[in-house]
C-alpha positions in Angstrom: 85.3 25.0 -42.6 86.9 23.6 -39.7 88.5 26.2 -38.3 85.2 27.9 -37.7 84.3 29.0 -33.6 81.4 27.9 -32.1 79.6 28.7 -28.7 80.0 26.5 -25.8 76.5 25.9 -24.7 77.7 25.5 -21.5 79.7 27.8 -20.8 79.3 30.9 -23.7 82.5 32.5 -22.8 84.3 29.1 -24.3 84.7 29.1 -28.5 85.5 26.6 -29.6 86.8 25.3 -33.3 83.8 23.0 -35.1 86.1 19.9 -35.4 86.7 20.4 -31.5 83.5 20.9 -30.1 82.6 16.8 -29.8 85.6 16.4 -27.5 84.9 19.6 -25.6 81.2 19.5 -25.2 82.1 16.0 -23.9 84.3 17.6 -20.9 82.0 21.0 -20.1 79.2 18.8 -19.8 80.6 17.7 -16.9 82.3 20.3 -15.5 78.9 22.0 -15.5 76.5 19.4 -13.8 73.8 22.2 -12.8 73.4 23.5 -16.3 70.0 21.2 -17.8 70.6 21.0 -21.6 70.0 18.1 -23.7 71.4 17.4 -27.1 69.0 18.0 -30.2 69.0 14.3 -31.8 69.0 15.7 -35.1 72.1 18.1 -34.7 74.7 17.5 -31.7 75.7 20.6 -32.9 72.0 22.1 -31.1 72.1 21.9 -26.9 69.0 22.9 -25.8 67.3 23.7 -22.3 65.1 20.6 -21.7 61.7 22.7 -20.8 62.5 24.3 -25.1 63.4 20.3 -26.5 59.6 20.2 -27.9 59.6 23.4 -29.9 62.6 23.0 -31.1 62.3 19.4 -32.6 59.4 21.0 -33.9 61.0 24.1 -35.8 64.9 21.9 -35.9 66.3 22.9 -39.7 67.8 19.7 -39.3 64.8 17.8 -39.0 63.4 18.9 -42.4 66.2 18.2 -44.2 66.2 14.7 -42.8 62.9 14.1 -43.5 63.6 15.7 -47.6 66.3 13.2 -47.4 64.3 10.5 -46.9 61.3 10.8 -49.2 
């Protein structure tokens, strides 16, 4: 559904609609330097502190149903 909100990860008092949040995510990023996340290359959907990336490529939903996708 497009019309469906979703968290800023950078700021979590900003929702924002689904179809939006490429464009947004684009100008919060910068707008908030200081915050460390890094996008989830499975999901651009997922932001995630860099210290967490590890375990959650590891545990990622989006990951396994890449990999079904594929075999």
């Amino acid at each position: 559904m497009t019309g469906e909100l979703v968290q800023c990860p950078f700021n979590p008092s900003h929702a924002v609609k689904r179809i939006r949040f490429p464009i947004h995510i684009t100008k919060c990023r910068q707008n908030h330097p200081h915050v460390d996340l890094v996008p989830c290359p499975y999901n651009a959907m997922h932001w995630i502190p860099q210290r967490q990336l590890a375990d959650h490529l590891a545990n990622c939903r989006d990951n396994f149903e890449l990999a079904a996708s594929d075999s």
